[in-house]
N, C-alpha and C positions, 0 to 999 in steps of 0.2 A: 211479657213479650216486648213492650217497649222500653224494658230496662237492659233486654239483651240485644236491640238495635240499636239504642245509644251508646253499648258497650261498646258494641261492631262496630258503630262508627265512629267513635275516640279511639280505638287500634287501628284504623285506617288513616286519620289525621295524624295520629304517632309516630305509624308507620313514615306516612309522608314525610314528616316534618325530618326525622332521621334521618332518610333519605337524602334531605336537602340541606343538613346541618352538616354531610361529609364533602370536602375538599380534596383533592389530589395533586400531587405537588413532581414534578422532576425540573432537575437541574442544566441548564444546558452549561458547560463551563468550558468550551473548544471551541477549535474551527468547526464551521458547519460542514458537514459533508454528511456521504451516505449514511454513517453511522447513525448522525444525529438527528437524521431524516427519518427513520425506521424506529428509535426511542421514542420521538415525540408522535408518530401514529401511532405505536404500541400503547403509547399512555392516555391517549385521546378515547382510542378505545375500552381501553381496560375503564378509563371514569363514564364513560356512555354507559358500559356494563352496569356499574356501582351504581347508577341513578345519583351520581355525587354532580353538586350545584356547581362547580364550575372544576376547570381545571389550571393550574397556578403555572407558569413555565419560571424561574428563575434562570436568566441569563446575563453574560457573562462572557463576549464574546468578539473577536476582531473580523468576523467575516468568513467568508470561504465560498464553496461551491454553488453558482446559480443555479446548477441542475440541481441539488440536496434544498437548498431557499425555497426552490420554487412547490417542491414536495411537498415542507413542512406550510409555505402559504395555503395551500390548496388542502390538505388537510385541515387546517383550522377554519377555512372557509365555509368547510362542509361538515363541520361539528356541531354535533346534535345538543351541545351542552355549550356554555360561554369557556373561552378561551381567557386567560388574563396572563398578561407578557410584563415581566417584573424583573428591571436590572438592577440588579442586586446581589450582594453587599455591596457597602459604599468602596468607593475605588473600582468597580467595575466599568465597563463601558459596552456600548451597545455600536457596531460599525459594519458597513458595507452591506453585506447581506441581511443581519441583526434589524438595521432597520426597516428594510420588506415586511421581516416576520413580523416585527413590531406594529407595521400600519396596520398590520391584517388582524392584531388580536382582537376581540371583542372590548377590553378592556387594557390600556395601556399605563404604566406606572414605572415609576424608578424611586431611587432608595436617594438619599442625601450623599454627594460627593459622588455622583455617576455621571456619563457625560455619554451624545446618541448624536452621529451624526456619520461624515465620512462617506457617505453611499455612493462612489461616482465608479460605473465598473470597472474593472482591467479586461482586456480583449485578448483571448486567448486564441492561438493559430493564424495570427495578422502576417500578410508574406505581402509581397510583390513591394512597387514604388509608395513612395510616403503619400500620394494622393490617394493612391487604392487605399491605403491604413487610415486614413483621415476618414475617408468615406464611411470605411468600415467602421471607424471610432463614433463618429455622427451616428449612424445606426444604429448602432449596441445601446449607444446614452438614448435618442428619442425614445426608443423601447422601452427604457429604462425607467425616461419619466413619466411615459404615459403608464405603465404600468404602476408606480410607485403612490400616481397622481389618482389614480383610481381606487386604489386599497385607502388612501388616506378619505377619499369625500366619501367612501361609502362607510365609512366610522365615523363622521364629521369631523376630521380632524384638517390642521394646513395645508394642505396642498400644494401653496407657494414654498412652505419653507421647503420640506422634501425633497421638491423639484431645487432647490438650491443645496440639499443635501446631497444631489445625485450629479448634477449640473456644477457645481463648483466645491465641491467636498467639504462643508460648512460644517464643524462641530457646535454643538450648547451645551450647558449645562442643565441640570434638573430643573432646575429653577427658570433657566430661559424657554426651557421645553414646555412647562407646564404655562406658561405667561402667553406662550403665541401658541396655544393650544395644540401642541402634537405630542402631548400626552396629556391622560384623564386624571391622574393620580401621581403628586409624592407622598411617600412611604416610607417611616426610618427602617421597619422591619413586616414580616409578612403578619403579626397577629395586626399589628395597626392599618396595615394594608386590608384584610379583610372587614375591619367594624368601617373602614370609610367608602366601601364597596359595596356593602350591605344596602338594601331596598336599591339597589341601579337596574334599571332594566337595560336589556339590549336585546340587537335583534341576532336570531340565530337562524341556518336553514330551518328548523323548524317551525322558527314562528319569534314572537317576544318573548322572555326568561327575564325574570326578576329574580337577581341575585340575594338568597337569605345565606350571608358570611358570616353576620357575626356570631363568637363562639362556636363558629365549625371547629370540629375534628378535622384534623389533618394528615392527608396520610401520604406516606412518600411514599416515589416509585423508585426504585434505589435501581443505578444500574449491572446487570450482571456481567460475567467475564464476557459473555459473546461480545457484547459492545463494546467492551474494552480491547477484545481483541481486533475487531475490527477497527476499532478506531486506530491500533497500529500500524496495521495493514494497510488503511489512504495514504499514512506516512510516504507519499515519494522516497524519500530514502529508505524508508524501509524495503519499497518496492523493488527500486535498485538492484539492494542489496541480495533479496533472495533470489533476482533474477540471476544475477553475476551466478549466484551460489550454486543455482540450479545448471546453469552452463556447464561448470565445472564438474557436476556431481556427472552430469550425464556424458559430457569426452572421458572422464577418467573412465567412464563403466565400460564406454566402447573402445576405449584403447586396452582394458584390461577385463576381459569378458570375465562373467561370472561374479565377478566381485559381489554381486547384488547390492551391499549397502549405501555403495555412492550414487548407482542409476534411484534407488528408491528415494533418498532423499534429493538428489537432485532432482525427481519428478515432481515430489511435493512443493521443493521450492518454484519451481517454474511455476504451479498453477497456484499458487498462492499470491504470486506475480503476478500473471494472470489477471485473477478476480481486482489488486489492487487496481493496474491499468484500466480495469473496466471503468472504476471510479474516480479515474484522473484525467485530466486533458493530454493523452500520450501524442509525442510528433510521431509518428509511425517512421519518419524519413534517418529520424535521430535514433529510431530500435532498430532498422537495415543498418545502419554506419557501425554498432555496436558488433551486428550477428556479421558483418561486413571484417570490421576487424581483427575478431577472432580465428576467423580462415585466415585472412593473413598472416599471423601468428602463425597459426599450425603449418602453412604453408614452408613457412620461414625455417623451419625444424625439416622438412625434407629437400628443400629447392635452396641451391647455393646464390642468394643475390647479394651480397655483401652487404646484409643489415638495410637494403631496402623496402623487404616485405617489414620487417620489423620496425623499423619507423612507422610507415603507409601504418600498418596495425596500430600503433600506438598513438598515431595521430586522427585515425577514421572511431577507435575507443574514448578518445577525447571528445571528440566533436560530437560524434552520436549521444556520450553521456548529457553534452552542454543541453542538446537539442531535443532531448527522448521527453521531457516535463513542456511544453510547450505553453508558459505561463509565467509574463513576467510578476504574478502577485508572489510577494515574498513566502506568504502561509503555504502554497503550494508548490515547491521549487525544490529543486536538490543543489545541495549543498556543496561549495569546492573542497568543504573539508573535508565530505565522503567522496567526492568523485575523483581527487588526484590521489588519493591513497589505493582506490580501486582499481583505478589503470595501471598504476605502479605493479600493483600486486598480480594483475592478469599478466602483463608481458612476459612478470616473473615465474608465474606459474606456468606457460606456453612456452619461453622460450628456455628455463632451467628442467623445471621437473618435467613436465612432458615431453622434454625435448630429451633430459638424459632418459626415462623411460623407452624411448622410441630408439636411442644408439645402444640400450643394453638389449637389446632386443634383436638388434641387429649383429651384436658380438659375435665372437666364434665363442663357441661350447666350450667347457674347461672340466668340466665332471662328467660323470657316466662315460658309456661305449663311445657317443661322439667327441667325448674330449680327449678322443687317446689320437683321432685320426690326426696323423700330419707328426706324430709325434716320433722320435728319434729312438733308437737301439740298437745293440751288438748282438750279432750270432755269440753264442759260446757253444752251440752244439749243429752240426751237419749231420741228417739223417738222409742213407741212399746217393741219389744222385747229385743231393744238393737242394734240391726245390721244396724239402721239408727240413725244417731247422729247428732251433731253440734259440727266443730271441732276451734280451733282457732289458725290459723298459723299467726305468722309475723304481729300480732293485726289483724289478718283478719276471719273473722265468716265465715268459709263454711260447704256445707252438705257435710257428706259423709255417704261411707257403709262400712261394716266390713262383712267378713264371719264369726265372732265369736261375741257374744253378749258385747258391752260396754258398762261403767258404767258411771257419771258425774268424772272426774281429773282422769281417764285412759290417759296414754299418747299412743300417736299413731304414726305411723311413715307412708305415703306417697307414695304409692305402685304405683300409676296409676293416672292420671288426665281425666275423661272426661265431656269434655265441662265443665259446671259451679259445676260437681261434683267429689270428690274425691274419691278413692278408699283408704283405709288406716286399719293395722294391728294394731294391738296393741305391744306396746315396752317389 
């Protein structure tokens, strides 16, 4: 009996210890955005799951979205297991948003030849006179540093420097990081990172964790297409682009009904445009100037203003493209070299193709029954009184009638077709 309690309770320590020998690892290597906000709760998760002793982030990154930052903060805040923030490989760096995440890990490290710093925000949707901008900018930073100031003391880390990473965009190196404490750990690679992390306790929502790293098992979280596709999808240009694409898919389908495969894809592309703007700082004033100047265009193809709607278009496409990203940070921005190729390409497409679609459309008929009307012919044959003939269009012998009586080489002209007989006037 007490040899099968002691067994049961050496597979229960076993168990444990297994448990706390696995690690979890994903990589952050982008801008931060929605994408990478929804990977790093996915993997927080999935290691709470595994009962694995901490979870590893590897980053790698220039910054991005303070609404996706503030996600990935608040996620590791309220992780049931230690979090550890690791930039890494050497040549990496850690910036603007990066450092948020960093304050907030449980455990903070860089690799040799990394550098963490830059944090001071960019203000996105700033309008009126430069005092109201000023104010606004004052704001956005205090937030900034009281929030920044607060993740840093409650890890024991600097607080002053931070507050000068945010407040004056102050870069260090690894080595300066680790000297004025705003980080716990250098590390050349993650097994050395682990044996120097080994016995460190910290505090988590559930309580104090003492980290057992060394010779953990390490297990990646690789990521799949969906993240990759979405990660294309924050693309502003990408966004753009399937907006434009979608525009186009959906006039062509209404100017040429049935078509079904340009309304389908351009439906797709709209709402995949869509879900990007959900995830972007969009100017709404700069997506009106856009859907603004594409009526002008089309406008331009029915109303004779002599290439003034078509400017106004090409100029309201311009400016709404400038205006539609409302973000001077460069990682979030569209590009001039997709957006004069775009407008080029819309005028072209509104004012050539749609435009000749819209006058072949308006043409006179040239085949079938309507293409005969209007059309020219000689009697060669008078039947009766005249008012029933034989006409000869195009080498072709048909009947017709006349309300006035014709004679044989009257010429007539093609009033009406029906069925196999003509209706026709005399020239």
């Amino acid at each position: 009996m007490r040899i099968a309690l002691l067994l049961m309770a050496f597979l229960h320590v076993h168990d444990a210890s297994l448990a706390q020998s696995l690690v979890y690892r994903v990589k952050v290597e982008s801008v931060i955005n929605p994408s990478s906000a929804e990977y790093v709760e996915k993997a927080i998760e999935s290691a709470v799951d595994a009962r694995a002793t901490c979870l590893v982030v590897e980053m790698d990154t220039p910054g991005g979205l303070m609404k996706s930052m503030n996600a990935i903060v608040k996620d590791i805040l309220s992780s049931e297991i230690p979090v550890v923030v690791y930039v890494s490989p050497s040549g990496s760096h850690c910036a603007s948003a990066g450092v948020f995440i960093m304050m907030a890990a449980h455990v903070a490290a860089m690799a040799p030849g990394t550098n963490i710093g830059a944090a001071h925000p960019v203000t996105i949707g700033q309008g009126g006179n430069d005092s109201t901008s000023q104010v606004m900018m004052e704001k956005v930073t205090n937030d900034a540093v009281s929030y920044i100031r607060s993740l840093a003391e409650k890890n024991g880390r600097n607080a002053d420097w931070v507050e000068d990473a945010v407040r004056k965009s102050v870069s260090i190196t690894e080595t300066e990081a680790l000297q004025k404490h705003v980080i716990d750990v250098v590390a050349p690679s993650l097994d050395s990172l682990l044996v120097r992390i080994d016995g460190r306790k910290v505090e988590t929502i559930v309580g104090h964790r003492t980290l057992q790293t060394a010779g953990a098992v390490v297990k990646d979280i690789e990521r799949s297409w969906r993240y990759e596709l979405l990660d294309i999808l924050t693309d502003p240009n990408v966004a753009y682009i399937l907006m434009m694409l979608g525009i186009y898919g959906l006039f062509f389908e209404l100017y040429n009904p049935g078509s079904v495969l340009p309304g389908v894809i351009g439906g797709i592309c709209l709402i995949l445009a869509f879900y990007s703007f959900h995830t972007l700082p969009i100017n709404y004033a700069g997506l009106a100037l856009i859907i603004f100047g594409v009526i002008l265009l089309l406008l331009e193809i029915k109303v004779t203003s002599y290439g003034v709607l078509s400017i106004g278009g090409i100029l309201s496409l311009l400016l709404g493209s400038v205006m539609l990203v409302d973000s001077p940070d460069q990682l979030v921005s569209l590009s001039w070299g997709v957006i004069v190729p775009m407008v080029l390409f819309t005028a072209a497409f509104f004012l050539f193709i749609v435009g000749m679609g819209l006058r072949a459309q308006t043409q006179r008929v040239y085949t079938g029954k309507e293409g005969m009307v209007g059309e020219t012919g000689t009697v060669v044959e008078s039947i009766g009184d005249g008012r029933v003939v034989r006409v000869t269009v195009h080498g072709e012998i048909w009947k017709a009638v006349s309300d006035s009586p014709l004679t044989v080489s009257d010429h007539v002209r093609i009033v009406r077709v029906d069925n196999l007989s003509l209706k026709v006037e005399r020239v």
